[in-house]
C-alpha positions in Angstrom: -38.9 14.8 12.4 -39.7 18.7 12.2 -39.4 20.9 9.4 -36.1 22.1 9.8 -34.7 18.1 10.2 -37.3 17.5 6.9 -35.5 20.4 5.2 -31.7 19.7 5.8 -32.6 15.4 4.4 -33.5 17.4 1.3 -30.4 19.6 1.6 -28.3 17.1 1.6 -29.5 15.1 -1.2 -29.6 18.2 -3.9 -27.2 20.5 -2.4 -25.0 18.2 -0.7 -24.5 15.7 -3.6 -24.0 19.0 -6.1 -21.2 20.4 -3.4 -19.9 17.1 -3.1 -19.2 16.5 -6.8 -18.3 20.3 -8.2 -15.8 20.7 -5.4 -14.5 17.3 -4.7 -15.4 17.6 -1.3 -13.0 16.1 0.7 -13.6 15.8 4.8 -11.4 14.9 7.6 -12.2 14.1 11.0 -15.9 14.5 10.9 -16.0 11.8 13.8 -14.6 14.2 16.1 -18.0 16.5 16.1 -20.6 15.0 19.0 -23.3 13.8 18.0 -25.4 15.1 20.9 -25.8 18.1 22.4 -25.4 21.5 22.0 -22.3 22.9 20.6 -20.8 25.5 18.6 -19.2 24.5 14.9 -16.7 27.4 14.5 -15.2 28.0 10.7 -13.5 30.1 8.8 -14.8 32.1 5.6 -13.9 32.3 2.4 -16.3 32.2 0.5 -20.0 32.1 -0.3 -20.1 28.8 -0.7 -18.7 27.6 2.5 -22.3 27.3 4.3 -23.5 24.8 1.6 -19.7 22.7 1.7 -19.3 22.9 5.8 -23.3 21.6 5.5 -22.5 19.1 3.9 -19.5 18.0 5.6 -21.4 18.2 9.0 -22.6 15.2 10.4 -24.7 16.7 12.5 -27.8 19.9 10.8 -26.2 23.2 11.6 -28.4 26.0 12.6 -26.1 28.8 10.5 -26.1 32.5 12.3 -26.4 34.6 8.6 -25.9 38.3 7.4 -29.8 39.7 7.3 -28.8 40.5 3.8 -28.0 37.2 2.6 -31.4 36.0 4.2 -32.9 38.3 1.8 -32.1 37.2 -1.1 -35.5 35.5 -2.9 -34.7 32.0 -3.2 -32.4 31.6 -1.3 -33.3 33.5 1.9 -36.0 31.0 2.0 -34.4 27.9 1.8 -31.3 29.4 4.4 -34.7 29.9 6.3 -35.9 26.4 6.4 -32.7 25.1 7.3 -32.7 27.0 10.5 -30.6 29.9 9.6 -31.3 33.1 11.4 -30.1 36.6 10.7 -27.7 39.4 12.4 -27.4 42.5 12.0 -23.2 43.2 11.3 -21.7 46.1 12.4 -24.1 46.9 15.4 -25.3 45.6 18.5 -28.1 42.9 17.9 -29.2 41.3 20.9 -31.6 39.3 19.1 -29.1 37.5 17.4 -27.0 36.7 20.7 -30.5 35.4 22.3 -30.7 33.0 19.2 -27.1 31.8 19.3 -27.5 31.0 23.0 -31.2 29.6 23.0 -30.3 27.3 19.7 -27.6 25.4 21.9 -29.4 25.3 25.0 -32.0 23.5 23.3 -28.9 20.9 22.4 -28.4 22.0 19.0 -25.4 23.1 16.4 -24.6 26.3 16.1 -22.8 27.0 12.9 -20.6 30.4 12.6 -18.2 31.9 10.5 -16.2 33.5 13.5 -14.3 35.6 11.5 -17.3 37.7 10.7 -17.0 38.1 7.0 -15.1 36.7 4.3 -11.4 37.0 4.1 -9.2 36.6 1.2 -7.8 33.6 1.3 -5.8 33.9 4.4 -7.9 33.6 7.7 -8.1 36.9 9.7 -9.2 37.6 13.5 -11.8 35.4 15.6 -14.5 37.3 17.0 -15.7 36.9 20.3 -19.6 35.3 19.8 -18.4 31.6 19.7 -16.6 32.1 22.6 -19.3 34.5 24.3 -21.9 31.2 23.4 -19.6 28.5 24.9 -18.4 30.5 27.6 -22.0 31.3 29.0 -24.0 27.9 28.3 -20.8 25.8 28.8 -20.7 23.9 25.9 -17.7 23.0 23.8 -16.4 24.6 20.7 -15.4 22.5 17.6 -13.0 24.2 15.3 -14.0 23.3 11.6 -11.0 24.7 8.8 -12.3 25.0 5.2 -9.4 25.0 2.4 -10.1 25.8 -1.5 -13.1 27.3 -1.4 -11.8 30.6 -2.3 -10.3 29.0 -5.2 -13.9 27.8 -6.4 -15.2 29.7 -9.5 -17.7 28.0 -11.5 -15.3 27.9 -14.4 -12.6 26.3 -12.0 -13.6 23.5 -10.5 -10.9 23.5 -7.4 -10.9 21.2 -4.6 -12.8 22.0 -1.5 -11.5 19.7 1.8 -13.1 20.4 5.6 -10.5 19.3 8.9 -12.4 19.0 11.5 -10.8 19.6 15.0 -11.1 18.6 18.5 -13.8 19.1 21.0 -12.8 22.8 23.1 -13.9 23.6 26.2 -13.0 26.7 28.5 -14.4 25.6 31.9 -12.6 28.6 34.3 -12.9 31.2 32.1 -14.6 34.4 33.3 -18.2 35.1 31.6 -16.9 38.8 30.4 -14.6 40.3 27.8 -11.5 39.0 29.7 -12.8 35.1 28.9 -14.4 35.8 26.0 -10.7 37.3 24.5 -8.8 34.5 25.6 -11.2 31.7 24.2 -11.5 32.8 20.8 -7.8 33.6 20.6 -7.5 29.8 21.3 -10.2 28.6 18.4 -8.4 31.5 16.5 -4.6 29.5 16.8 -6.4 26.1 16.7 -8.0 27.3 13.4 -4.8 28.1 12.3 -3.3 24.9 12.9 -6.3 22.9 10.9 -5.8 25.2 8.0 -2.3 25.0 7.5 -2.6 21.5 8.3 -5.2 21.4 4.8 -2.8 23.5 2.9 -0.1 20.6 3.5 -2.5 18.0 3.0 -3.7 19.5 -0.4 0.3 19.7 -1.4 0.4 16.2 -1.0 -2.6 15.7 -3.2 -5.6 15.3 -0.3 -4.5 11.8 0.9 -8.0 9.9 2.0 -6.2 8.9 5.2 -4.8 11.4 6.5 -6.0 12.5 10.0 -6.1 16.2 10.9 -4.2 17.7 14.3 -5.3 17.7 17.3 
């Protein structure tokens, strides 16, 4: 076990059983995700604490791709750090990110990211294209993770968080270039789409433990 894998076993039992019981964590479909290999775990955002609930919903340790700002922070910089977290540079070219994102799943790892960039407000917006640049290029598949609630959480309202996650993707024939890269994360963007309305419905119904996400 190295440090990161040391790190994440103690993530999971502080953070993950705090997440698990402020936000009711509910998560569907978790099976889905591989359990080897390298892969990206594509999500949308909400809210700053979606890292800590998709963590803890992951079977698998997620190597998260993180604003340099956030990574920062004192405290918490660190302990992003030590669970593998690296940091990019938004709003500019950072090539040192990219080389990360590719070399963590070529080493047969998961590669967390927000693909949306930033959070939204409440409704998901626009893929970008470095999930799809990362599968694309070291041909591993994409899993589409939807997050529901979380930008409901407020410390003084307790609202239910629930994860769907979605099928293995994979984009064998698509061009390496801005042509394939357009068309794949338009895909994760609709399949996305599809998990989180599914979780809206789902949470309507009052978050039925048996109830199995699209595919």
């Amino acid at each position: 076990m190295n440090r990161t894998d040391a790190a994440w076993v103690a993530g999971r039992l502080t953070v993950g059983t705090a997440v698990r019981i402020l936000s009711r964590l509910r998560v569907y479909g978790a099976e889905r995700m591989p359990m080897t290999g390298g892969l990206v775990v594509a999500a949308n955002h909400f809210s700053w604490g979606d890292p800590a609930a998709l963590g803890t919903a992951s079977p698998r340790n997620l190597y998260f791709m993180a604003k340099v700002e956030a990574l920062r922070v004192p405290g918490l910089g660190e302990f992003a750090r030590s669970l593998g977290a690296f940091p990019v540079r938004r709003g500019e070219s950072d090539r040192e990110a990219v080389r990360m994102m590719r070399q963590i799943v070529r080493d047969g790892h998961a590669l967390g990211l927000f693909v949306e960039g930033t959070r939204q407000p409440g409704v998901l917006g626009r893929a970008q294209p470095g999930a799809a640049m990362v599968a694309i290029n070291e041909e591993v598949p994409v899993i589409p993770v939807a997050i529901h609630g979380s930008h409901r959480w407020r410390f003084w309202n307790l609202a239910p968080v629930s994860v769907a996650w979605g099928q293995p993707m994979t984009f064998e024939g698509l061009p390496r270039g801005g042509k394939g890269y357009k068309e794949a994360s338009l895909e994760i963007e609709r399949r996305l789409n599809g998990l989180w309305q599914w979780l809206v419905e789902v949470h309507a119904l009052g978050r039925p433990r048996d109830a199995t996400p699209p595919t």
